[in-house]
C-alpha positions in Angstrom: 0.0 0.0 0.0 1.9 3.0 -1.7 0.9 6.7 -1.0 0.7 8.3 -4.8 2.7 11.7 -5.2 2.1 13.8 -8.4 4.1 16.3 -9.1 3.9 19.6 -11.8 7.1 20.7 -13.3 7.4 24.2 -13.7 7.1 26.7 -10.9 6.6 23.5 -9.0 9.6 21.1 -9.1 11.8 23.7 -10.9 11.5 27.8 -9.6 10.3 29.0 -13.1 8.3 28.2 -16.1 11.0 26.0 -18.8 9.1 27.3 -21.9 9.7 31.3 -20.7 13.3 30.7 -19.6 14.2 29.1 -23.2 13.2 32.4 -24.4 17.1 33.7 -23.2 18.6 31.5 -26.0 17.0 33.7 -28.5 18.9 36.9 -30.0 18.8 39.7 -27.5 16.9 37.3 -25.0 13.6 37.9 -26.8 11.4 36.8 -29.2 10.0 39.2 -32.7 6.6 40.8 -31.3 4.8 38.6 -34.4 5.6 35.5 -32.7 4.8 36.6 -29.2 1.2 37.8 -30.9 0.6 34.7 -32.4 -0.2 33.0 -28.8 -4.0 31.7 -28.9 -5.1 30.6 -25.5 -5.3 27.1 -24.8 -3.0 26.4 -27.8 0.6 27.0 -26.0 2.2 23.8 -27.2 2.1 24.8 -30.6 2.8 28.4 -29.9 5.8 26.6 -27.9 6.6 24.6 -31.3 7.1 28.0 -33.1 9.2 29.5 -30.7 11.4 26.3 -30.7 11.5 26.7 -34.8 12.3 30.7 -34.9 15.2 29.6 -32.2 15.8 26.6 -34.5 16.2 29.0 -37.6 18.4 31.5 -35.2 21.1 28.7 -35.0 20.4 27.6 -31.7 21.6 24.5 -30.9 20.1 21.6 -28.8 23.8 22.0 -26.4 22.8 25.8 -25.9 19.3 25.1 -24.9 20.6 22.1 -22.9 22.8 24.6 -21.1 19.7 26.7 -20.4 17.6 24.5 -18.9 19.9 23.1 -16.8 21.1 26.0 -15.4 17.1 26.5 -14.2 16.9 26.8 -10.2 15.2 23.9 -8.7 12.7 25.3 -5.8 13.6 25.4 -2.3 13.7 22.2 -0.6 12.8 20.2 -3.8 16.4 18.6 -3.8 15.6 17.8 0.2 12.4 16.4 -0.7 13.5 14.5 -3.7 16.2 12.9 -1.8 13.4 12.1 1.4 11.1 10.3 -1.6 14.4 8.4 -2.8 15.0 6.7 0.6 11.4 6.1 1.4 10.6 4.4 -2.4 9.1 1.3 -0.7 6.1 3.9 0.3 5.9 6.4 -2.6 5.2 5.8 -6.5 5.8 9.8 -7.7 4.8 10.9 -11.1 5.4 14.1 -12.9 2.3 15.3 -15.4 3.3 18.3 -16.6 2.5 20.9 -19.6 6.6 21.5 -20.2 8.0 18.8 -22.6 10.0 15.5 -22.2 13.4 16.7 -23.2 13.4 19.4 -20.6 11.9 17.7 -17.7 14.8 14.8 -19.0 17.6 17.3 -19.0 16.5 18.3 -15.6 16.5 15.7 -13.9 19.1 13.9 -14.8 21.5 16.6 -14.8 20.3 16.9 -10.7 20.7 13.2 -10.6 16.9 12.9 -9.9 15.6 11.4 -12.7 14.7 8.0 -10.7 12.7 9.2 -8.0 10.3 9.2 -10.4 8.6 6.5 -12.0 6.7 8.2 -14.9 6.5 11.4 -16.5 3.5 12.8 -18.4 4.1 15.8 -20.6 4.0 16.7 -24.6 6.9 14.3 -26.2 9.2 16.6 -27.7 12.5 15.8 -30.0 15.1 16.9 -32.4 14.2 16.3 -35.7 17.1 16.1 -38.8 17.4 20.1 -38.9 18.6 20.0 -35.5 15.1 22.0 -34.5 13.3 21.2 -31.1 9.5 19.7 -32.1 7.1 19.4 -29.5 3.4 17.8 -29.8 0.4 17.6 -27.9 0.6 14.9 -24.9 -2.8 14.0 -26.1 -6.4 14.9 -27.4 -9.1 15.4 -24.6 -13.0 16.4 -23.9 -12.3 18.2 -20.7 -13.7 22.1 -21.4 -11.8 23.4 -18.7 -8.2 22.5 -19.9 -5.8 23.4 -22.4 -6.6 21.4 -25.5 -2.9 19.5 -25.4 -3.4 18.0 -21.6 -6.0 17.7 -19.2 -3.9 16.4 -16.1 -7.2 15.1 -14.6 -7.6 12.6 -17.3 -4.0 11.7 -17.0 -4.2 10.8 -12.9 -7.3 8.8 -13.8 -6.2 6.6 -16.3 -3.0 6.0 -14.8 -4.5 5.3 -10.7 -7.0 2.9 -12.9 -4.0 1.0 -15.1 -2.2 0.7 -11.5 -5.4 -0.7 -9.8 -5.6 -3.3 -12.5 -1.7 -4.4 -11.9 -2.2 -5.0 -8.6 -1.2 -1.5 -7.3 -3.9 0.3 -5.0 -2.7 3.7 -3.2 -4.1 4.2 0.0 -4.0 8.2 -1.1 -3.0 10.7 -3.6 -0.9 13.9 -3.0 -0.9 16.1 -5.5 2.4 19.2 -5.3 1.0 22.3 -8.3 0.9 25.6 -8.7 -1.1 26.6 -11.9 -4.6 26.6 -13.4 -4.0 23.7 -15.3 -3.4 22.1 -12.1 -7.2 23.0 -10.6 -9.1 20.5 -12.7 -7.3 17.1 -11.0 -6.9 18.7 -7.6 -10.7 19.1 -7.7 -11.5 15.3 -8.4 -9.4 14.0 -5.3 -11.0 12.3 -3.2 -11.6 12.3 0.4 -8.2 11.0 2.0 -5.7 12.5 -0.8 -4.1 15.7 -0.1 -4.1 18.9 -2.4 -0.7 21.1 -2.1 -1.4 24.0 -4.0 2.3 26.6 -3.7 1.6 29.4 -1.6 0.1 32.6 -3.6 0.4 30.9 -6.8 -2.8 30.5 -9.1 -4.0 27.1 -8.0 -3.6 28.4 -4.7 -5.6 31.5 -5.1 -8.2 29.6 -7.1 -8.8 27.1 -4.4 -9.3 30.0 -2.0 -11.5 31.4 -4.2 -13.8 28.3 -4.3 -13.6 27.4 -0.7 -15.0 31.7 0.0 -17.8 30.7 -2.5 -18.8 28.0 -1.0 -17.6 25.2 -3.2 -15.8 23.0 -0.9 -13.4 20.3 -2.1 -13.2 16.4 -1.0 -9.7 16.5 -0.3 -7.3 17.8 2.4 -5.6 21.2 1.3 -2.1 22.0 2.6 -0.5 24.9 1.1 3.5 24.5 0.9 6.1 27.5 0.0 9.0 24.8 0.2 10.3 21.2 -0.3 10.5 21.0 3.8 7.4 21.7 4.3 6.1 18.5 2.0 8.9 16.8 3.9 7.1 17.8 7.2 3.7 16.7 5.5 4.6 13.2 4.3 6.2 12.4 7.2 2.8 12.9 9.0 1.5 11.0 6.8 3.5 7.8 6.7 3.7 7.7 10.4 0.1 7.6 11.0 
């Protein structure tokens, strides 16, 4: 009996968003005002593909963007708290669903020797094709109206608790570490034991406040974190009750 953690990326894991920071590999550290106007909400991936092609075109080159994102701070205490998960394995499956894209979540991770905390990561597959360009697609096609078009994380966490449950894997709870709007739609279908940690004045945060003032109340617990340590503290209440 395993306690699930699921964990967003950026502002989360990492103290910033990947797809912004990549922005300082352009020419002058920004992008042509054309490009930034052509950003249609709900569509970032491929907005994200044509920033990856202008940078692509600009002669950027995969080591440069490498360099980048792995010079991206990790939060405080995530190191702490990756490290607590890593020694405690025989009580945690963690997961990442994220709307970032697998070669930067990769290059994180393993260039902070993290990478095997974690036994799966959800996010829009992205690789370098023969130009030497980044490509990213969508992680998926959805029905859920209240998320981005590429990923609804909700849908994710369901179909991967179910696939679990039919291997033999039941988790007494789920905890789930955000910070962003796309991270309000699977926070609001936990259930009654598992634990929402929305970051501390970030938008999931100020959206579950929002809720709980108008009187929609969720199932789940909701501890708000500003730090690693402070999950540490949490999970450790939790595995020694």
């Amino acid at each position: 009996m395993k306690i699930l953690l699921v964990f967003d990326f950026d502002n989360t894991i990492i103290d910033d968003n990947s797809d912004t920071w990549i922005v300082q590999c352009a020419p002058d550290k920004k992008l042509p005002v054309e490009l930034e106007d052509s950003y249609e909400k709900g569509f970032w991936t491929e907005f994200m593909g044509r920033v990856f092609k202008y940078l692509g075109e600009e002669g950027v080159k995969a080591e440069e963007m490498k360099r980048a994102v792995t010079s991206m701070p990790f939060t405080f205490g995530m190191a702490e708290l990756f490290s607590f998960i890593r020694k405690h394995k025989n009580k945690f499956d963690c997961i990442i669903i994220s709307d970032s894209n697998s070669v930067f979540i990769s290059w994180a991770l393993e260039a902070a020797n993290f990478h095997d905390v974690f036994d799966k990561v959800f996010t829009n597959p992205a690789a370098f094709d023969s130009n030497g360009h980044l490509t990213v697609e969508n992680y998926h096609a959805h029905s859920c109206n209240r998320c981005p078009k590429n990923l609804c994380k909700n849908v994710v966490l369901e179909e991967f608790v179910d696939k679990q449950l039919k291997e033999g894997v039941n988790y007494t709870q789920v905890v789930y570490i955000g910070d962003g709007g796309n991270d309000v739609c699977p926070v609001t279908f936990l259930k009654k034991n598992d634990v929402a940690m929305p970051r501390k004045g970030y938008t999931l945060h100020k959206t579950l406040s929002r809720m709980s003032q108008n009187l929609q109340p969720m199932e789940s617990n909701v501890v708000v974190w500003s730090s690693g340590l402070e999950i540490i503290s949490h999970l450790q209440f939790l595995i020694k009750e």
